[in-house]
MARLO-9434 format. One line per 8 residues: number of its first residue (from 1); their letters; for each residue z, x, y of C-alpha. Coordinates in Angstrom, 2 decimals. Layout:
N
NUM) a) Z/X/Y  ...
//
This chain:
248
1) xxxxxxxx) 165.13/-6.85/136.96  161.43/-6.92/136.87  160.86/-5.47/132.63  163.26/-7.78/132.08  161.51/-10.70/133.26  158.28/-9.07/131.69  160.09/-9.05/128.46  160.92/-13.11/128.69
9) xxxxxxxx) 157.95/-13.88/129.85  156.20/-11.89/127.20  158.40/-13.16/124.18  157.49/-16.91/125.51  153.40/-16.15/126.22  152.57/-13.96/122.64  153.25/-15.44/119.35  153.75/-14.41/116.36
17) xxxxxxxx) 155.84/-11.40/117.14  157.38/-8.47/114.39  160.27/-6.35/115.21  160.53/-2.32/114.46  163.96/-1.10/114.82  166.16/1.38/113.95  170.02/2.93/113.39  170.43/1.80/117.21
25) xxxxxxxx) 170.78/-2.34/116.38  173.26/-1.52/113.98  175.88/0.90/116.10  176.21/-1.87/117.89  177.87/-3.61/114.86  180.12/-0.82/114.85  178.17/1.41/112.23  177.44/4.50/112.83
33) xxxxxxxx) 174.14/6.32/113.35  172.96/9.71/111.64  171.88/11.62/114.70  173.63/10.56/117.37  176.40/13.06/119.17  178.39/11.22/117.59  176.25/10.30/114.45  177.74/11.39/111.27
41) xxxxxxxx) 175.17/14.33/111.05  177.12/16.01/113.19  180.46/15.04/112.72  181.09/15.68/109.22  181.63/19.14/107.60  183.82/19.01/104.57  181.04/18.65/101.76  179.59/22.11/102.70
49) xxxxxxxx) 176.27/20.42/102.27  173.88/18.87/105.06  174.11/15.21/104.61  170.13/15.23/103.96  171.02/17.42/101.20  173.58/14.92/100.19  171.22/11.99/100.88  168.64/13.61/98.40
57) xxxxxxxx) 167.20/11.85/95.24  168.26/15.66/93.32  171.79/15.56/94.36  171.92/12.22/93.50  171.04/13.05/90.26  172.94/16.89/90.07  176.11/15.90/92.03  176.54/12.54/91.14
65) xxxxxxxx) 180.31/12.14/92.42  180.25/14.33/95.29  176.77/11.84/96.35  179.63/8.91/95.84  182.27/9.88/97.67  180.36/10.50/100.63  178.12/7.49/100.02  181.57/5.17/99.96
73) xxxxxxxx) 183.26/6.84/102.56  180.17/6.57/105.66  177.52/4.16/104.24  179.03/1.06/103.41  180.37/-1.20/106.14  180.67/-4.54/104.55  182.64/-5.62/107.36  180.07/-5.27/110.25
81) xxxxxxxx) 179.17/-8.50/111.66  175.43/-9.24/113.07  175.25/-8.74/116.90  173.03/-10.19/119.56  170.69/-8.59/118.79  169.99/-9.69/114.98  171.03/-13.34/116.13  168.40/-13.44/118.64
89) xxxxxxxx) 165.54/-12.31/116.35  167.01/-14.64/113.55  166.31/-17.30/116.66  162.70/-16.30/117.37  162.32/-16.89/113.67  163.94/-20.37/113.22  161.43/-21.14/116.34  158.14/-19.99/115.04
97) xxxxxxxx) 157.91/-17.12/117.49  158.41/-14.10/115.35  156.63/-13.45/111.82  159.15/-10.58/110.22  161.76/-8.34/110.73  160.88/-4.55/109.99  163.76/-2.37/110.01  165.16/1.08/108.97
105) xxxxxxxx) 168.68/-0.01/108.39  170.07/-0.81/105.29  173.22/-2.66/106.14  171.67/-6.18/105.36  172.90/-7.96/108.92  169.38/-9.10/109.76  169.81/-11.45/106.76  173.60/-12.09/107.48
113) xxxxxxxx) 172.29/-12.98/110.81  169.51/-15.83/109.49  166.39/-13.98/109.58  164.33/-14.38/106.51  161.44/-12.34/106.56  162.90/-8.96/106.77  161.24/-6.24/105.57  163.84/-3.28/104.39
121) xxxxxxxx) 161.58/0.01/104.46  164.59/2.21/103.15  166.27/-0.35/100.55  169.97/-1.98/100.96  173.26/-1.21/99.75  173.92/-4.70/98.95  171.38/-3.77/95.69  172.26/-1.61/93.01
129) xxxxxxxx) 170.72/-1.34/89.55  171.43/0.79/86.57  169.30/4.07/86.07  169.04/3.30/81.98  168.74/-0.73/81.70  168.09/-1.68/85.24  170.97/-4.27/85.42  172.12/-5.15/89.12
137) xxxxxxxx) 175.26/-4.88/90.43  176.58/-5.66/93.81  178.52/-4.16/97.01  181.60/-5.14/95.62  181.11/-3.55/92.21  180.45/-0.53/93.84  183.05/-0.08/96.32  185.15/-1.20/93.38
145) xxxxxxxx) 184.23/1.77/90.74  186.60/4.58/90.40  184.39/7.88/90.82  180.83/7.59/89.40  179.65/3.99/88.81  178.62/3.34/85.53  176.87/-0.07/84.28  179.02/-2.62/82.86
153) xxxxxxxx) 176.53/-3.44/80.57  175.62/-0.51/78.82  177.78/2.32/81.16  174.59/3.80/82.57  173.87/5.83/85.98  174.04/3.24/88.60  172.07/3.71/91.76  171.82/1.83/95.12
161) xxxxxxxx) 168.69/0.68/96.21  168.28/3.16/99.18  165.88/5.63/99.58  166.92/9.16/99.39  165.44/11.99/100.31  162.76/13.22/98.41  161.37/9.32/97.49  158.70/7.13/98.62
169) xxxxxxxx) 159.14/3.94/100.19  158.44/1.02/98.18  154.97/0.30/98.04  154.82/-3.66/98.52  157.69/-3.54/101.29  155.67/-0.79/102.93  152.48/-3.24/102.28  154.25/-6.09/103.71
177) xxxxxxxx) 155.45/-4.49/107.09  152.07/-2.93/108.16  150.78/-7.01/107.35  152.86/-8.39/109.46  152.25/-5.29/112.38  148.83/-5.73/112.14  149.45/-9.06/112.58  150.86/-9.32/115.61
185) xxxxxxxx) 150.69/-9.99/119.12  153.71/-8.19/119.99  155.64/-5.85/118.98  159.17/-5.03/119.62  160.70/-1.66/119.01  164.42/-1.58/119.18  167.22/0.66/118.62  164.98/3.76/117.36
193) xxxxxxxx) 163.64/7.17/118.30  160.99/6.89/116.31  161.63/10.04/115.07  161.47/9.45/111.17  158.60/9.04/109.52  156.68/7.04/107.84  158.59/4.33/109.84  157.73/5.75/112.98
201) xxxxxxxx) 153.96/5.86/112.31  154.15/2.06/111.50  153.27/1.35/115.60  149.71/2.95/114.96  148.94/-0.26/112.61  149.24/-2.34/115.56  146.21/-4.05/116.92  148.18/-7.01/119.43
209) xxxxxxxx) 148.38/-7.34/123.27  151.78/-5.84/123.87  154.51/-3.17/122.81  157.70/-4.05/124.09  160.27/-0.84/123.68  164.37/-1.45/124.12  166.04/1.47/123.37  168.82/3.87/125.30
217) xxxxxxxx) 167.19/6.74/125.66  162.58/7.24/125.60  160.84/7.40/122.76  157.56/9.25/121.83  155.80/6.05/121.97  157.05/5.07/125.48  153.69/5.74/127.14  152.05/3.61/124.72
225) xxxxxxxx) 154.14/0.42/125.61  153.58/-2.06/128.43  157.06/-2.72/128.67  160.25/0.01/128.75  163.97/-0.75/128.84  166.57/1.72/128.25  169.23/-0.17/127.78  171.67/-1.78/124.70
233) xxxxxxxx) 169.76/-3.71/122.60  171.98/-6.52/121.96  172.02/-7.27/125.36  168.99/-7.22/126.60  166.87/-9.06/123.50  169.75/-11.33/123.47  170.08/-12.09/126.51  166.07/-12.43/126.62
241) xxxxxxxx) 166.27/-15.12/124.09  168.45/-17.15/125.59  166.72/-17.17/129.08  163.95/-18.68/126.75  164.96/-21.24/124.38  168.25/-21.97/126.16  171.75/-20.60/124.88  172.38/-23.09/122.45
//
């Protein structure tokens, strides 16, 4: 089809290229999004509390096990495997093409997938640090704690390295990603409504030749983009990449 073409052609002429995506290249791993019809937003009642109230830095802090039980039960999927998609952007970097990864998710399968410079704008579970002497601790340790985590150093709060409601993204991740969008010739979109912000204001840092969008259904930013595809993600970059450099 004629975007499509638009896209390969685009992905072989423009260099270097970041990515900006969202929830939508991880369902596709088999995780779920937040606010989908079938997102966990709206498919999970027995807390009695909103999962952004859940998801909140005071909960966190107020209703530390209730925050844990839902955090264990629908935000960790260690066993989601990189798709397409996050192979064929781990490609474009192994190849020169594209300068960084800049994505919403927290899941880690960009990395899992090859791709080095990935900046995380809303943390990882894969990182987890103690609230009183700032110790790590991994997935593992984590999934492994019975109730509230405490450090196994000195049996402090433990906390992933997410954002949660109510706290600012990191600074120098934050400074990174609007580097590498400024950057850029072009920028893909992928897998995201672009509805959360700041991450969705990150396009207007973009000074390059094209905005490539792949996502199911439009976006607010679709009339700013030169190229639209409403379709899965995996497919299409993936299948985009390989036209390119071959499917090797």
């Amino acid at each position: 089809m004629e975007r499509y073409e638009e896209l390969v052609n685009a992905l072989g002429k423009y260099s270097p290229i970041v990515f900006l995506g969202g929830a939508g290249v991880s369902t596709e791993s088999g995780i779920p999004d937040f606010r989908s019809e079938s997102g966990i937003y709206k498919t999970i009642s027995e807390y009695g509390y909103p999962p952004e109230t859940i998801l909140s830095a005071p909960f966190f802090h107020s209703e530390t096990e209730i925050f844990y039980d839902y955090y264990k039960k629908y935000l960790l999927h260690p066993d989601a495997q990189p798709n397409r998609a996050h192979k064929a952007l781990a490609r474009l970097e192994r190849a020169g093409k594209l300068s960084g990864v800049v994505t919403q998710n927290i899941d880690n399968l960009h990395q899992e997938a090859g791709s080095i410079n990935v900046f995380e704008l809303h943390g990882s579970v894969y990182r987890n640090y103690c609230t009183k002497c700032g110790k790590p601790h991994n997935l593992q340790y984590i999934k492994d704690a019975k109730g509230i985590p405490k450090c196994g150093a000195c049996g402090g709060l433990i906390k992933p390295d997410v954002v949660l409601y109510g706290e600012g993204l990191d600074d120098l991740v934050l400074r990174g990603a609007i580097g590498r969008i400024s950057g850029a010739e072009m920028l893909i979109i992928g897998g995201t409504s672009l509805a959360v912000y700041p991450a969705a204001g990150l396009i207007n840092y973009f000074n390059g030749k094209v905005i490539a969008i792949i996502n199911k259904s439009q976006t607010p930013a679709d009339e700013q983009a030169h190229i639209v595809i409403n379709e899965s993600i995996g497919e299409v970059l993936g299948g985009a990449v390989d036209k390119l450099m071959g499917t090797n």
